[in-house]
C-alpha positions in Angstrom: 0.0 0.0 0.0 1.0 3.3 -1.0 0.1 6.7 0.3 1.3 10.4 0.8 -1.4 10.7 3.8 -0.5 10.6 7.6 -2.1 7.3 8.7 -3.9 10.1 11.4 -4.8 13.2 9.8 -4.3 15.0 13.0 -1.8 13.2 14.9 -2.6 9.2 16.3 -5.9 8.6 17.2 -7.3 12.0 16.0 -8.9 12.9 12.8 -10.6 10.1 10.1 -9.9 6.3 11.3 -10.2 5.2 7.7 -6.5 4.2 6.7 -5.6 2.7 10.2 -8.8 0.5 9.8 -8.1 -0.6 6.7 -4.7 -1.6 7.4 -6.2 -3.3 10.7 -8.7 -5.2 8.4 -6.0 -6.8 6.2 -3.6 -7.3 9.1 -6.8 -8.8 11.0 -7.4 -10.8 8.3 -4.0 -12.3 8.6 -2.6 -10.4 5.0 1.0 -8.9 5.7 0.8 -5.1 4.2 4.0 -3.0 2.9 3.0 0.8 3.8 5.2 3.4 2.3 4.6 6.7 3.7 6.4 9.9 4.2 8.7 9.9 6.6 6.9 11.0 10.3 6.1 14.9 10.4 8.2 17.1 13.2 7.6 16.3 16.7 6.2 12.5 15.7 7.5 9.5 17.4 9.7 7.9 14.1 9.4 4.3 16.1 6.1 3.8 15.7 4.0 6.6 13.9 0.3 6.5 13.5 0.1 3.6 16.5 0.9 1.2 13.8 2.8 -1.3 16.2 0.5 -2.8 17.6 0.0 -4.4 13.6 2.3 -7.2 13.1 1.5 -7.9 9.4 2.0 -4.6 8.5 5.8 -3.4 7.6 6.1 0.4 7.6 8.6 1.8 4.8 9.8 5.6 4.7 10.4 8.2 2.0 11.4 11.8 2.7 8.7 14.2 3.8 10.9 17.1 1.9 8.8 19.9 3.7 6.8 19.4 7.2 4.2 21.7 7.3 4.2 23.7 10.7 0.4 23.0 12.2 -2.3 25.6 12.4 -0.5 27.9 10.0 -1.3 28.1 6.6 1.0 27.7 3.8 2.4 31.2 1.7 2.2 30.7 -2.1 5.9 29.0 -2.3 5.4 26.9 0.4 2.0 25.8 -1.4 3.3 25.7 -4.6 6.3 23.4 -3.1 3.7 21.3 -1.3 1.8 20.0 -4.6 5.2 19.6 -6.5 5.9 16.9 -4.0 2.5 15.4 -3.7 2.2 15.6 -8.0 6.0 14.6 -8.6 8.3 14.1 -6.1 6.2 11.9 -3.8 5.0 9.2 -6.5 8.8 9.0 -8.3 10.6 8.4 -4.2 7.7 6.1 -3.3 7.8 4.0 -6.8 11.5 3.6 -6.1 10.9 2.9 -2.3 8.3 0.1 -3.7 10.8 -1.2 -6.3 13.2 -2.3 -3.7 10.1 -4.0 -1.4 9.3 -5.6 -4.9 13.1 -7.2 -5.6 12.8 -8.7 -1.4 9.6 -9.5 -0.9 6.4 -11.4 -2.5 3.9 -9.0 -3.5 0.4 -10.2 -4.8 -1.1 -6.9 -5.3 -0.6 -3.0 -5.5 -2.7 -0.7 -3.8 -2.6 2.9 -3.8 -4.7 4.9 -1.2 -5.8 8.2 -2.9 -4.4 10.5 -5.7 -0.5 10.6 -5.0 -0.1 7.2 -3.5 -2.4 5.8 -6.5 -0.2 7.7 -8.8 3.1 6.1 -7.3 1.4 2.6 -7.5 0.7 3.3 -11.5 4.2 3.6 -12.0 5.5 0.4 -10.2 3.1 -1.6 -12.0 5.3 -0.6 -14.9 8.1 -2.6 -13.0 5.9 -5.5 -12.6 2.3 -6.2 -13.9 0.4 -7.1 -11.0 -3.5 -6.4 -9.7 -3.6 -3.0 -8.7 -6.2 -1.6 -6.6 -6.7 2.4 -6.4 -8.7 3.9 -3.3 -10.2 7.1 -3.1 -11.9 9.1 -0.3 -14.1 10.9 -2.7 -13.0 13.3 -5.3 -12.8 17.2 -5.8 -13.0 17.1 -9.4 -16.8 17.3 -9.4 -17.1 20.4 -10.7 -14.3 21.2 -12.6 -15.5 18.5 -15.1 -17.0 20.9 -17.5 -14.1 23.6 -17.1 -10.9 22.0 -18.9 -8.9 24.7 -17.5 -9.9 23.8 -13.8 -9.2 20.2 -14.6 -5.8 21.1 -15.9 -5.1 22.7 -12.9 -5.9 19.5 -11.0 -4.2 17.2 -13.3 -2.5 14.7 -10.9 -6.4 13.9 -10.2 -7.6 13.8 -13.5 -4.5 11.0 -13.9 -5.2 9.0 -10.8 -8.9 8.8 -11.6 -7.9 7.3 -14.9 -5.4 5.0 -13.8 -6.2 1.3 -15.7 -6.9 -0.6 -11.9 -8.0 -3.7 -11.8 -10.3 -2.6 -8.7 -11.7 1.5 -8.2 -12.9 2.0 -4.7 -14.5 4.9 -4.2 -16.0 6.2 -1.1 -19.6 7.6 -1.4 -18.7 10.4 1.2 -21.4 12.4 -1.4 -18.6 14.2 -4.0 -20.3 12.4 -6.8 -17.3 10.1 -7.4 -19.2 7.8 -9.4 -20.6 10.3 -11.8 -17.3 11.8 -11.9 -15.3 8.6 -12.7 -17.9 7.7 -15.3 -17.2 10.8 -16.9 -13.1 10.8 -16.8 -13.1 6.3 -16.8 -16.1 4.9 -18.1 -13.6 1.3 -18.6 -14.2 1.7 -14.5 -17.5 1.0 -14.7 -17.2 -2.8 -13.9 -14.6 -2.7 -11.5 -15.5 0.0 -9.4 -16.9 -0.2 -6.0 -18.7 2.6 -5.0 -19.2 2.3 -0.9 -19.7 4.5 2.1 -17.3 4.4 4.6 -18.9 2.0 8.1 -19.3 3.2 11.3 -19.7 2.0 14.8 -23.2 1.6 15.3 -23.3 0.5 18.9 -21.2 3.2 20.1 -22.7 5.4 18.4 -26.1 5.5 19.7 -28.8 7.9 21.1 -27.7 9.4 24.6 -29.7 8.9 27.9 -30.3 12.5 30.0 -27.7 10.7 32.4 -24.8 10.3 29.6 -25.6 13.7 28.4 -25.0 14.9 32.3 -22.6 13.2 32.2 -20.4 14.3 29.3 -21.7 18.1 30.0 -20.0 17.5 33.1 -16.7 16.0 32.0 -16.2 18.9 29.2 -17.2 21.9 31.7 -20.9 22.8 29.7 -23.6 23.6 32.2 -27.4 21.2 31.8 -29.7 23.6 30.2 -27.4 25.3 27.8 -28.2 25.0 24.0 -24.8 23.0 22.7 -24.5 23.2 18.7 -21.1 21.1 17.5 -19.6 20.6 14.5 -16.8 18.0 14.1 -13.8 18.2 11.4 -10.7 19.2 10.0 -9.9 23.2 10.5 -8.9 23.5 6.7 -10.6 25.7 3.8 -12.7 23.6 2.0 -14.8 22.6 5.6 -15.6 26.8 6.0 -16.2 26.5 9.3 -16.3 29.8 8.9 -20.0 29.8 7.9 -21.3 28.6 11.2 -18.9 30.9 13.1 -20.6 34.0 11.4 -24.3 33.3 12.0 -23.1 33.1 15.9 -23.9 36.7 16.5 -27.5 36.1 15.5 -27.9 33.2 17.2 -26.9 35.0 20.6 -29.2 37.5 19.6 -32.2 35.2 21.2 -30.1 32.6 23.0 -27.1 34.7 24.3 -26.2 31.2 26.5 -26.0 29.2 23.1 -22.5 27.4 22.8 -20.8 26.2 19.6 -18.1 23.8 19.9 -16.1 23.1 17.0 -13.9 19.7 17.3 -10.7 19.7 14.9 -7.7 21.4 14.4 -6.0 22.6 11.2 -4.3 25.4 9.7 -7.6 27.5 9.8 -7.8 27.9 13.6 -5.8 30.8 14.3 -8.0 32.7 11.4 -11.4 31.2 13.1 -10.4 32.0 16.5 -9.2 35.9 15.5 -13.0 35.6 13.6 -14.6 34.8 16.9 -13.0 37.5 19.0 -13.8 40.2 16.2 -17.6 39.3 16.5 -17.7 39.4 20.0 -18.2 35.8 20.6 -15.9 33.9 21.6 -17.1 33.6 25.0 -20.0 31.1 23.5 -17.4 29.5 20.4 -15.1 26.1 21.8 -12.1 25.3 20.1 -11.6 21.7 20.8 -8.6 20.9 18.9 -7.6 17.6 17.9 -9.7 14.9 19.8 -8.8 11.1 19.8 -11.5 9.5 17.9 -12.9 7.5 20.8 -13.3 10.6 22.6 -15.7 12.1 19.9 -18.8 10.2 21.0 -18.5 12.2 24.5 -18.3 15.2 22.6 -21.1 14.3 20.4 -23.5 12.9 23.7 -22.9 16.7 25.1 -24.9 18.3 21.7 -28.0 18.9 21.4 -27.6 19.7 17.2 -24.5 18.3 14.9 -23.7 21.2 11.9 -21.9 20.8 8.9 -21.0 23.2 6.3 -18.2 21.8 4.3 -18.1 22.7 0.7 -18.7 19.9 -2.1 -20.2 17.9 0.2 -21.7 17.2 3.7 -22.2 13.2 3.5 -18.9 11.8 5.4 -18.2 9.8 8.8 -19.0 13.1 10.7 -22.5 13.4 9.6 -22.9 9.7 9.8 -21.9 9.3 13.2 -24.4 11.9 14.4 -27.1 10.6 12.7 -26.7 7.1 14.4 -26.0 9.1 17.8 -29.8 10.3 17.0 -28.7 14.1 16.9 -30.8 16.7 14.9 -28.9 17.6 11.8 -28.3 21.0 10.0 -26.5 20.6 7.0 -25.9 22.0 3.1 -27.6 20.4 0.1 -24.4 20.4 -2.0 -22.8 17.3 -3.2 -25.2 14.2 -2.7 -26.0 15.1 0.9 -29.1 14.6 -0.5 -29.4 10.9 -0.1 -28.6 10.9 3.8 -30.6 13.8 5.1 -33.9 14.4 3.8 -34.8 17.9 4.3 -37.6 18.4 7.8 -37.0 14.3 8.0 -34.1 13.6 9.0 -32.5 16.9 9.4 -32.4 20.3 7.9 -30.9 21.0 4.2 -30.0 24.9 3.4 -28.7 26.2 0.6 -24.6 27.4 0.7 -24.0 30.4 2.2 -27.4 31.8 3.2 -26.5 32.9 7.0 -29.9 34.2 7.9 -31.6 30.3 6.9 -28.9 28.5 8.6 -29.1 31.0 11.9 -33.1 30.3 11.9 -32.5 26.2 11.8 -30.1 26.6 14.3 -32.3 28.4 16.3 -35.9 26.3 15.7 -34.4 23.3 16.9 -33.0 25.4 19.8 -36.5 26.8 20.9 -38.8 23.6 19.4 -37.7 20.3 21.5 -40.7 18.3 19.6 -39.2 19.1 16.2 -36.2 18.5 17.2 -37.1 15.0 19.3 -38.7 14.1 15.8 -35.7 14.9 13.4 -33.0 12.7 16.2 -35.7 9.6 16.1 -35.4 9.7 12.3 -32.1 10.4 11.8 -31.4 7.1 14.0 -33.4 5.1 12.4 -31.9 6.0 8.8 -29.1 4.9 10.8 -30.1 1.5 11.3 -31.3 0.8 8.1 -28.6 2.1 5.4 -25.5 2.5 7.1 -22.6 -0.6 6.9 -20.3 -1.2 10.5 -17.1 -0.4 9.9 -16.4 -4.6 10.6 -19.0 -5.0 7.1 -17.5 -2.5 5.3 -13.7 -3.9 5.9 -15.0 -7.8 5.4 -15.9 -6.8 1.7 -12.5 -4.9 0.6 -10.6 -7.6 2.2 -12.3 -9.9 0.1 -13.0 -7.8 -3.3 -9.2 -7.3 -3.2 -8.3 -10.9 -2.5 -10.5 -12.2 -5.1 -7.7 -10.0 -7.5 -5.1 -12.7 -6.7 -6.5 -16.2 -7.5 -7.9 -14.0 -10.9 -4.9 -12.8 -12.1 -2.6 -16.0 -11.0 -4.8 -18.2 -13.4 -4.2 -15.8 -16.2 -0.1 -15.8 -15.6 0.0 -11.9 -14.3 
């Protein structure tokens, strides 16, 4: 396996659990997994990044992380431009080579590279040696630049890695139209692609009794009583925090004890933070940070409403996890949000950036407890009934991808 991402997105045991649980699946499942990564980031243990040792099967290979982003500050243009020169270039050419030498020593049934860059670095090794090859993506931004040739020029290293030949597409349906957007750019995908949300843990995340609630109010300093609104993800652009942080005003305006706790960290903190102080409320506006996923649940059992305003979509883990928590839902009807939240069922849609309708959801499930009891039932029981565990989910990779090695054996690949 192949990729340019940090096992942990913020640091081990915070941010998305999806590349740790699908190494965990295949080690589970008794497969031994080469990972070639950067190198770890400043101020990372080098011995054992991303808690990775406790996975036997998996063997953890280095290339040079040429430039460590400092956190919570975002890049200047040269530092940015530098950035996706390594990701585009550098990154796949060091990896390939890294996975050459693994290729010479060990036996290697199949290649798999986990989103753009590392899919990009495992097209060029199968140069070296024609194996099954198995490209993974966490949803795509090429959406809509598909229609504007300029915008996809700009994005070339995703236009490539979505039209890499694989032998196996997974793509998550986190609600970025992946499939529409690799039946656009690889039609010859069509058969092989596997188009899946991401699972989640259903039994932990479930509705919250008034004693858990008390109880996580208690442990995170948030008086019983007060209105608690949370979102939870990354502090980077393309989330726009920002949007909820700017309608806080007006929600004080008729609950002045209304508290919005954002969980993440990022390189848009510092900028959301300075936003908060400038409109007078950051009295009633938490700044988490990075919290270990199995701390999110506590988090999510002190809310009373989950937000999400990302752009290009709203439909990841995030959203998932508070829908199977039974939390009422405001969220933007961009991307295929559509198909998980179904607008005055089971939660709110709102148009992008209309701060005045996303204010007034805010504050109608704030003031109406039936309509907001009504939207947490339903949102549950959506739960129930469409979403995968994360132990279903990982049972059919492990086996799509093994299915690639019996196949390609009998056919002398």
């Amino acid at each position: 396996m192949i990729s340019a991402l940090d096992v942990w997105s913020m640091g081990e045991g915070r941010g998305a659990p999806t590349i740790y649980r699908t190494l965990k699946a295949f080690n589970d499942a008794g497969h031994t997994v080469h990972l070639v990564l950067p190198s770890p980031a400043r101020g990372r243990a080098s011995r054992s990044p991303d808690g990775l040792a406790s996975l036997e099967h998996v063997r953890v290979h280095h290339v040079p992380r040429l430039l460590s982003p400092k956190p919570n500050r975002p890049p200047h243009n040269l530092a940015r431009a530098w950035n996706k020169l390594q990701l585009a270039v550098l990154f796949p050419l060091l990896a390939a080579w890294e996975g050459r030498r693994i290729l010479r020593r060990e036996k290697i049934d199949v290649l798999y590279g986990y989103e753009v860059h590392g899919v990009l670095a495992a097209s060029l090794l199968r140069r070296v040696k024609p194996i099954p090859l198995v490209t993974r993506f966490q949803g795509t931004i090429l959406n809509q630049a598909l229609r504007s040739p300029l915008s996809l020029a700009r994005k070339v290293d995703h236009v490539i890695a979505l039209k890499a030949p694989a032998d196996l597409c997974m793509m998550t349906d986190d609600g970025t139209l992946g499939d529409v957007t690799l039946e656009w750019l690889n039609p010859s995908s069509r058969q092989r692609l596997r188009f899946w949300r991401n699972g989640i843990d259903l039994e932990r995340f479930r509705p919250t009794s008034d004693e858990e609630a008390a109880a996580a109010r208690k442990s995170l300093g948030i008086a019983t009583g007060v209105p608690v609104v949370m979102a939870v993800s990354r502090l980077v652009w393309w989330k726009r925090q920002e949007r909820v942080v700017r309608v806080w005003p007006q929600v004080m305006a008729k609950r002045p004890d209304a508290q919005l706790v954002l969980v993440g960290d990022g390189e848009e903190r510092p900028r959301l933070e300075e936003m908060a102080r400038a409109l007078g409320v950051d009295g009633n506006v938490r700044f988490a940070g990075a919290v270990r996923q199995d701390e999110v649940l506590r988090y999510l059992q002190a809310a009373d409403i989950f937000v999400s305003v990302n752009d290009l979509s709203n439909a990841g883990n995030p959203l998932m996890e508070a829908a199977a928590c039974g939390k009422a839902i405001v969220t933007l009807n961009n991307g295929s949000t559509a198909r998980l939240v179904e607008d005055g069922v089971t939660g709110i849609l709102l148009a992008p950036d209309d701060d005045a309708a996303l204010a007034g959801a805010i504050l109608l499930l704030v003031e109406d407890g039936a309509q907001r009891r009504r939207l947490q039932e339903q949102a549950r029981q959506f739960a129930l009934e469409n979403f995968w565990s994360w132990e279903e989910r990982l049972a059919a990779e492990v086996q799509a991808v093994r299915q690639l090695v019996p196949e390609h054996s009998e056919q002398g690949t």
